[in-house]
C-alpha positions in Angstrom: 17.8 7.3 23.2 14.9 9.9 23.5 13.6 11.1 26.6 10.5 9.0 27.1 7.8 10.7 29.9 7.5 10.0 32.8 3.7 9.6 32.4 4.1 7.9 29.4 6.4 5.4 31.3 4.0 4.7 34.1 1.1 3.9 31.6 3.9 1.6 29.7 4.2 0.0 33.2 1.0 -0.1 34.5 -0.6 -3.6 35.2 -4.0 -3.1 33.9 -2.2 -2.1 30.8 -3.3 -4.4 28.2 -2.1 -5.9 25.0 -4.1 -4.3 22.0 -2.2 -6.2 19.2 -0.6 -9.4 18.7 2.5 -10.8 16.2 1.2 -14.2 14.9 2.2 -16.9 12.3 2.2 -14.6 9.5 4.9 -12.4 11.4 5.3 -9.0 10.7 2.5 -8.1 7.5 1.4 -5.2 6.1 -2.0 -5.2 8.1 -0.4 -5.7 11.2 1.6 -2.3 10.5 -1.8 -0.4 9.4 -3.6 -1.8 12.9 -0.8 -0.6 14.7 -0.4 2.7 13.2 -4.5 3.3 13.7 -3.9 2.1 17.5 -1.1 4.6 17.8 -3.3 7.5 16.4 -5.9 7.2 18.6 -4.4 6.0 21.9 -0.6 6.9 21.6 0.6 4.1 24.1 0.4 0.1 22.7 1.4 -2.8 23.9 2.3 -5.8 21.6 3.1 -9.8 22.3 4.4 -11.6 20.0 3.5 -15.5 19.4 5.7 -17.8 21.7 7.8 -20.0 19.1 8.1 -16.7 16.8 11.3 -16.5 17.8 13.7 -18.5 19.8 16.3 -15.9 20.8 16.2 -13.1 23.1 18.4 -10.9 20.6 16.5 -11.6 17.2 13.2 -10.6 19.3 15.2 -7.6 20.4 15.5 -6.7 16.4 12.0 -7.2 15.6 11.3 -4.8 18.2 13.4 -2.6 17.2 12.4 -3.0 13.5 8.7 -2.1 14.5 9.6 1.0 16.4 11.2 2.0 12.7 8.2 1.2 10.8 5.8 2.1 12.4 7.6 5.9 13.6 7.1 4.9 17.4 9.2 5.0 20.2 9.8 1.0 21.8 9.2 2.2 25.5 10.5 -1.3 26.8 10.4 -4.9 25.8 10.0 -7.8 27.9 10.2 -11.2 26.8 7.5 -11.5 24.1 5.8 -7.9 25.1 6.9 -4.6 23.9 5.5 -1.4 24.2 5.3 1.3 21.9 4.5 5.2 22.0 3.9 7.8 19.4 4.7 11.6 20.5 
């Protein structure tokens, strides 16, 4: 696990945080990658829902997660229920 900041964490936490991107029907595409890696460039902190209905259970939206952090060379800073929350260093 790497050592996330602290102020990093807060943002992650914060309420007024917003969601900047969302997973729809398509799922994980190749645009949704390039948006994401533009958001991370400028603003190093993002926050992603996913669609309800995407996925049923808890552990396959765990993977997904996970599978984005790969990608898209981020750190997944938490994820809760549909949201996650991604930084880039």
């Amino acid at each position: 696990m790497t050592n996330i900041p602290a102020n990093i964490r807060r943002m992650a936490h914060d309420r007024e945080f917003k969601v900047t991107l969302r997973i729809g029907r398509s799922g994980l595409t190749d645009a949704m990658f390039e948006e994401l890696d533009a958001q991370l460039r400028s603003r190093k902190v993002v926050k992603i829902k996913m669609n309800k209905g995407l996925v049923e259970e808890r552990g396959e939206r765990r993977v997904i997660f996970e599978e984005i952090a790969v990608r898209a060379n981020a750190i997944l800073v938490d994820a809760r229920g549909n949201v996650a929350i991604y930084w880039r260093s």
